[in-house]
C-alpha positions in Angstrom: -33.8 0.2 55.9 -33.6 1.0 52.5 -36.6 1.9 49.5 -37.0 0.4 46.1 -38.0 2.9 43.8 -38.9 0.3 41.0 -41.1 -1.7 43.7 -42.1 1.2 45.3 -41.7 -0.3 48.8 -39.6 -0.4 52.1 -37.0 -3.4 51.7 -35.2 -5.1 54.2 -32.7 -8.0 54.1 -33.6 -10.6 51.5 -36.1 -8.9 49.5 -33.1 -6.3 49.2 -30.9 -8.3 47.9 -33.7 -9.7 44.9 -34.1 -6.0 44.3 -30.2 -5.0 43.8 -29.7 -8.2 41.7 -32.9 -7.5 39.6 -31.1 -4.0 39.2 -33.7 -1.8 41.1 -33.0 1.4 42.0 -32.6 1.5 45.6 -32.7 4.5 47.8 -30.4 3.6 50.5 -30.8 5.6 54.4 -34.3 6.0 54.1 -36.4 7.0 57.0 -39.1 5.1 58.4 -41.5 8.6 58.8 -40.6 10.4 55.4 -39.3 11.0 52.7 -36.3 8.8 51.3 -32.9 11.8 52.3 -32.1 11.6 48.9 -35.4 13.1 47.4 -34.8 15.4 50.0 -31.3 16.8 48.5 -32.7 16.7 45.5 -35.7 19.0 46.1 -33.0 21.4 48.0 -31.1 21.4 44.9 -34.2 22.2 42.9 -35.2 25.0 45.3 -31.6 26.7 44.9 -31.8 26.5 41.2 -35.2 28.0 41.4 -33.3 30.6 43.4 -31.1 31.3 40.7 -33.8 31.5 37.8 -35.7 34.1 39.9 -32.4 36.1 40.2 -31.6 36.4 36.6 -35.3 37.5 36.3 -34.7 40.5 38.0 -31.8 41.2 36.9 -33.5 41.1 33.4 -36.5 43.1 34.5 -34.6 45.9 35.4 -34.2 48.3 32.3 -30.9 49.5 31.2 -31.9 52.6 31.5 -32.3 52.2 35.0 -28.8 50.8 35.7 -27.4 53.9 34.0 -28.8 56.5 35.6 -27.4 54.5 38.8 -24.4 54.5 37.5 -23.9 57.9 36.4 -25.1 58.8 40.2 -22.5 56.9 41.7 -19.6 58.7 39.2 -21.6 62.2 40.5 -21.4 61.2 43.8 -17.5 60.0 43.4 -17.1 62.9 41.6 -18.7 65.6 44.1 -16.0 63.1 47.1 -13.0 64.1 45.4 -13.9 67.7 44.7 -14.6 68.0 49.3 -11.1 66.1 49.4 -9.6 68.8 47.1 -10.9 71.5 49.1 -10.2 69.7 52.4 -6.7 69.6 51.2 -6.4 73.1 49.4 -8.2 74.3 53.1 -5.3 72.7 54.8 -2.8 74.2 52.7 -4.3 77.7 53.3 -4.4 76.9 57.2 -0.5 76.0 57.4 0.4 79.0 55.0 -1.8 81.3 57.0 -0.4 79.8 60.5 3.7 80.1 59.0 2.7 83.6 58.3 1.4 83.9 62.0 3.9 82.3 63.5 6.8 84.4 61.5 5.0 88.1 62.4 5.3 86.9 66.4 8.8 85.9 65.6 9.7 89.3 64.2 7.8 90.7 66.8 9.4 89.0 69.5 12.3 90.1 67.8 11.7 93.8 68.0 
């Protein structure tokens, strides 16, 4: 089953073929309860480009100012990471110093 567009009617066999030599646009696997699959793509499409548009509309609505301050929060935030990290480590370092020291009193100790 197919649909001629220019017609504006389901075709079959030899009204097809006076159709595609008369050069009529033909919608080829057309269902018999809808809408021709093609015109169904192409509303898809339309929707995802709709999609898009939207998107970019946001993105626009949202004021510059806006995506600064986010971004000088995240830098704050990365900043404040690496300052725990530093301590972390320095804390570390302090731990192993503190436990060498430990460890060499109880050897002189044990010594004595």
């Amino acid at each position: 089953m197919a649909y001629c567009e220019t017609c504006g009617i389901n075709v079959r066999k030899e009204r097809l073929r006076e159709c595609v030599l008369n050069g009529h646009k033909i919608i080829w696997n057309y269902r018999k309860r809808g809408v021709p699959t093609e015109r169904m793509r192409i509303k898809d499409i339309q929707k995802i480009e709709q999609m898009k548009k939207i998107a970019q509309q946001i993105a626009k609505l949202m004021p510059p100012e806006k995506l600064r301050e986010i971004e000088e929060a995240r830098k704050e935030i990365e900043q404040e990471l690496e300052a725990l990290l530093c301590k972390a480590k320095h804390g570390k370092a302090n731990l192993e110093v503190m436990l060498n020291e430990k460890m060499e009193i109880r050897d002189a100790n044990e010594r004595v």
